[in-house]
Backbone as JSON Lines, residues from 0, in Angstrom:
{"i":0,"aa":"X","n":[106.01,123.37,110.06],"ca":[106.96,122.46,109.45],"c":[108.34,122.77,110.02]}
{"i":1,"aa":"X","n":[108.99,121.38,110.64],"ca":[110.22,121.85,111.5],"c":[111.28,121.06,110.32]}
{"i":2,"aa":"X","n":[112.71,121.61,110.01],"ca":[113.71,121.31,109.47],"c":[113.75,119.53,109.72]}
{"i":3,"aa":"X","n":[113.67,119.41,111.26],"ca":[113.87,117.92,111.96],"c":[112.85,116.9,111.2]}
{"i":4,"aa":"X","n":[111.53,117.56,110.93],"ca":[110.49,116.39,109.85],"c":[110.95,116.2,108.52]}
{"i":5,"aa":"X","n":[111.95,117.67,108.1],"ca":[111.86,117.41,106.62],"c":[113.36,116.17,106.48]}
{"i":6,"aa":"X","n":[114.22,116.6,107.38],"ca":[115.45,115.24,107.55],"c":[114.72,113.71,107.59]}
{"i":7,"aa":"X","n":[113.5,113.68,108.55],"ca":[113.5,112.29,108.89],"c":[112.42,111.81,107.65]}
{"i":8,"aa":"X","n":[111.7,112.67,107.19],"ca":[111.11,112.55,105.84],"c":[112.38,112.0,104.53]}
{"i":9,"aa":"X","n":[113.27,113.01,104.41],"ca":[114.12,112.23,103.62],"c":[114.97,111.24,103.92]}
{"i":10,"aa":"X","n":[114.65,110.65,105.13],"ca":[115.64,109.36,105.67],"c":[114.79,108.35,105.32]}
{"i":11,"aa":"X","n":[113.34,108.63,105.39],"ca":[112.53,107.78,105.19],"c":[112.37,107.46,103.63]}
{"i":12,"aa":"X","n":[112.08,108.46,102.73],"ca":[112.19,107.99,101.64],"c":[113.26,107.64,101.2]}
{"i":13,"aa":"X","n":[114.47,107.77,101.74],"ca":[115.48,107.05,101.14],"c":[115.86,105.8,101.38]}
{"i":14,"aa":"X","n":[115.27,105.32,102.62],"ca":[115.11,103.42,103.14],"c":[113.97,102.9,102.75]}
{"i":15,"aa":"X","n":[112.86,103.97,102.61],"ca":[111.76,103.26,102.36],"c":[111.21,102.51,103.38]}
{"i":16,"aa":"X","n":[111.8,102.5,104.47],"ca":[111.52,101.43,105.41],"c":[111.51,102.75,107.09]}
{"i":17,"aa":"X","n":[110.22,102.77,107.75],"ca":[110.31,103.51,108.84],"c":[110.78,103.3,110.21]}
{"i":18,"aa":"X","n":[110.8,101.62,110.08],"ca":[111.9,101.25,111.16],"c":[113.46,101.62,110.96]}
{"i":19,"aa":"X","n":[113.85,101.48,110.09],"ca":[115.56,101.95,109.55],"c":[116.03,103.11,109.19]}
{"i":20,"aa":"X","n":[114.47,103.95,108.86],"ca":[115.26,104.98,109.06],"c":[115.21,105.85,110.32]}
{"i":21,"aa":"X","n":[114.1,105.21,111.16],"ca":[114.72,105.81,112.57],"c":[115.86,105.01,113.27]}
{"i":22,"aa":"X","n":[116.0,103.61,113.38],"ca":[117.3,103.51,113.34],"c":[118.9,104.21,113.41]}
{"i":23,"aa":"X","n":[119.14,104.77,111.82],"ca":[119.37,105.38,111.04],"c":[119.65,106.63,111.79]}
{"i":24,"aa":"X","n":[118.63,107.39,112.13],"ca":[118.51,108.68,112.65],"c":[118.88,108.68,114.48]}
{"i":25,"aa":"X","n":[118.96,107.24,114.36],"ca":[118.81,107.0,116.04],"c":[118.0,107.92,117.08]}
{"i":26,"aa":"X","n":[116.59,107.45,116.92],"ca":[115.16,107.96,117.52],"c":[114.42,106.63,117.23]}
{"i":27,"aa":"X","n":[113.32,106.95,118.09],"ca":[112.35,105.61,118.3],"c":[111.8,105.54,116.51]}
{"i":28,"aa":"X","n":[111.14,104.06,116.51],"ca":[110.03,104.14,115.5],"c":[108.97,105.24,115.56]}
{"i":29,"aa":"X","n":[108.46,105.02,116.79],"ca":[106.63,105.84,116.91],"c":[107.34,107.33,116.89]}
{"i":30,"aa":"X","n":[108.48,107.83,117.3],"ca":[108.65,109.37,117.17],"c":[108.71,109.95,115.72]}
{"i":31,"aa":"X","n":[110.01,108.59,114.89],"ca":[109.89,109.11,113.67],"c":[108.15,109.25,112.76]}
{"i":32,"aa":"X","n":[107.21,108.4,113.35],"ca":[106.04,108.09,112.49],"c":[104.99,109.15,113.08]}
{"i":33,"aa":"X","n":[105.53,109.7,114.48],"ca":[104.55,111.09,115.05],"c":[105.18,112.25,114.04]}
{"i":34,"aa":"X","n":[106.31,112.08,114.26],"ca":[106.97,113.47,113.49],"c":[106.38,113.44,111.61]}
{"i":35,"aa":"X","n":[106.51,112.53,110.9],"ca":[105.71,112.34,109.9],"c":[104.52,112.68,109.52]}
{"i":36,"aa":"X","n":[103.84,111.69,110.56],"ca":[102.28,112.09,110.7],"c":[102.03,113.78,110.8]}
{"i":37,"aa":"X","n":[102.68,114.34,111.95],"ca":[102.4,116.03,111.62],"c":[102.58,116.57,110.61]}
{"i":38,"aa":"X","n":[103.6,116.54,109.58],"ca":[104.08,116.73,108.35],"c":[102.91,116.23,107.47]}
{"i":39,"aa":"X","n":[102.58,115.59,106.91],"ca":[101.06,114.92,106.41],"c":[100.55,115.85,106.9]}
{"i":40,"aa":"X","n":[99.85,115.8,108.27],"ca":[98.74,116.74,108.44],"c":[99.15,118.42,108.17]}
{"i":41,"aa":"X","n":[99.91,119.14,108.48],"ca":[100.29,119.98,107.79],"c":[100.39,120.58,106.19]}
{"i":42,"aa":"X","n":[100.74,119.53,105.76],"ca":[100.64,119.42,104.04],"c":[99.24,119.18,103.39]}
{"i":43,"aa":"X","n":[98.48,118.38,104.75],"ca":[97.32,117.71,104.0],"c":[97.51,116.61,102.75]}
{"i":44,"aa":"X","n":[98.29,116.48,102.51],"ca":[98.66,115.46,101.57],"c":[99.67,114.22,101.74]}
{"i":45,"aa":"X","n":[98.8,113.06,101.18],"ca":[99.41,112.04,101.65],"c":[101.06,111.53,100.87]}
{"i":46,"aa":"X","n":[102.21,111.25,101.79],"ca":[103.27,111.24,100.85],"c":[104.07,110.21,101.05]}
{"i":47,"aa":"X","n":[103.76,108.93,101.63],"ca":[103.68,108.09,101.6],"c":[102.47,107.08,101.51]}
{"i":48,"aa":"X","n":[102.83,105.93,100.85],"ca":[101.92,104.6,100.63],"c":[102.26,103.4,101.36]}
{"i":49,"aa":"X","n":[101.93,102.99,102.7],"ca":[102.59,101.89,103.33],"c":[101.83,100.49,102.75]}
{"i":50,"aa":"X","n":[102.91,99.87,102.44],"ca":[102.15,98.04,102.36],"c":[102.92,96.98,103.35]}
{"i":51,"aa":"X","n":[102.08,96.65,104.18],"ca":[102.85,96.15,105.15],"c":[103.77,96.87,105.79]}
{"i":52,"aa":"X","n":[105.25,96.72,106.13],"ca":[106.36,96.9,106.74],"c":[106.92,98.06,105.98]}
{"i":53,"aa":"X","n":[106.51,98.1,104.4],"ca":[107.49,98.93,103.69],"c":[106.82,99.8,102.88]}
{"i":54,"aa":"X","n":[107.34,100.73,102.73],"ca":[106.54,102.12,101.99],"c":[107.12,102.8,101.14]}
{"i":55,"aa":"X","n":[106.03,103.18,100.24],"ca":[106.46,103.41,98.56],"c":[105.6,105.47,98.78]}
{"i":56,"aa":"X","n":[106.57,105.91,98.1],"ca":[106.83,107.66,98.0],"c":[105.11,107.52,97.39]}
{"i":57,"aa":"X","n":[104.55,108.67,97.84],"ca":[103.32,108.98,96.44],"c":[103.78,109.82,95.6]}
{"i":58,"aa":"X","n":[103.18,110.35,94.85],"ca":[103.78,111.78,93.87],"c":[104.02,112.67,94.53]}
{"i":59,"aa":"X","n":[102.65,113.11,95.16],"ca":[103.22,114.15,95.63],"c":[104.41,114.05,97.06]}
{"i":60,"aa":"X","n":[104.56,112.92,97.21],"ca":[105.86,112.86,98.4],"c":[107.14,113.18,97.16]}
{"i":61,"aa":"X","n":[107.38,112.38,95.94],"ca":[108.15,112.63,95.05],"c":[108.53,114.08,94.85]}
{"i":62,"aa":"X","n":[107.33,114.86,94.63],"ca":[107.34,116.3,94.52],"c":[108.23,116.59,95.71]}
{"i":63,"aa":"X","n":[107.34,116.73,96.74],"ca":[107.65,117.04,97.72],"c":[109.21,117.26,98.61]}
{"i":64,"aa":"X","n":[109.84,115.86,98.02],"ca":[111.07,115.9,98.48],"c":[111.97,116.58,97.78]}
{"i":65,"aa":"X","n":[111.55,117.34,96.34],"ca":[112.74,118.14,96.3],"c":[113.06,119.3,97.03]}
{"i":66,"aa":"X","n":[111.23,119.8,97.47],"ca":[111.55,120.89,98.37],"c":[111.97,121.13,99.76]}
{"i":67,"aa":"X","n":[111.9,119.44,99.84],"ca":[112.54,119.47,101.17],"c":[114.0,119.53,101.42]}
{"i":68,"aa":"X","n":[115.0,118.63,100.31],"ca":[116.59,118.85,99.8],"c":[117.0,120.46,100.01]}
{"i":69,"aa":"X","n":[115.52,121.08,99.09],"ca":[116.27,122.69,98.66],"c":[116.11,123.18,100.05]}
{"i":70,"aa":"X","n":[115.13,122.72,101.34],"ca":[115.02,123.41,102.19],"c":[116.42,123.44,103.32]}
{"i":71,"aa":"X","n":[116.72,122.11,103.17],"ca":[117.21,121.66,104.15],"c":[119.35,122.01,103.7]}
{"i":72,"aa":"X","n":[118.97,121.78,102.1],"ca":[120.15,122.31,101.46],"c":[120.63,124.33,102.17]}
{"i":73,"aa":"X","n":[119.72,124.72,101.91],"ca":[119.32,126.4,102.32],"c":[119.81,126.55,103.84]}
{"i":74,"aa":"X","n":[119.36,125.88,104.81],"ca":[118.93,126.03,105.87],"c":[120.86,125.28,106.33]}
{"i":75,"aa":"X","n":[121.15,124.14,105.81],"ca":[122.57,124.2,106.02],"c":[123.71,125.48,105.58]}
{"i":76,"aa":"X","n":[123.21,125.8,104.6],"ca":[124.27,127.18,104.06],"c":[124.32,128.46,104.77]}
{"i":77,"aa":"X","n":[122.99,128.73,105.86],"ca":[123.07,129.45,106.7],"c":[123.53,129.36,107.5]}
{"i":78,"aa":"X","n":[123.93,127.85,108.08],"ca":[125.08,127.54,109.57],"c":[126.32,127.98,108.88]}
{"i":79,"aa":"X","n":[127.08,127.84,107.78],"ca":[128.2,128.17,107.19],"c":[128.47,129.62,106.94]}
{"i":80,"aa":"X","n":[128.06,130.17,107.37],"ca":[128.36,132.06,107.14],"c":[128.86,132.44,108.46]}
């Protein structure tokens, strides 16, 4: 699990939409949805629900993203020292 999946993970749940939030992140679609996809397989658990174009959090993505905030929260406070 790289810092860079858990950002584009929370870009994603926060557009809901995986075209915008690579956009957003300015990176392709298919990189943000490879970088995802490893994250899933890593976790083994599914944390998004796509319907069509647009995609809804599962629980455990819900879960999930707080630990990604606290990770990514953490992992900024160490560039600041």
């Amino acid at each position: 699990m790289e810092l860079r999946q858990l950002r584009y993970f929370l870009k994603a749940k926060e557009l809901l939409n995986f075209t915008e939030a690579a956009n957003a992140l300015n990176i392709s679609q298919s990189t943000l949805s490879q970088q995802i996809k490893q994250l899933v397989d890593e976790l083994q658990i599914p944390l998004f629900n796509r319907i069509g174009k647009r995609i809804t959090l599962t629980e455990a993505g819900e879960l999930f993203s707080g630990f990604a905030l606290q990770s990514i929260s953490k992992a900024n406070e160490g560039f600041q020292l």
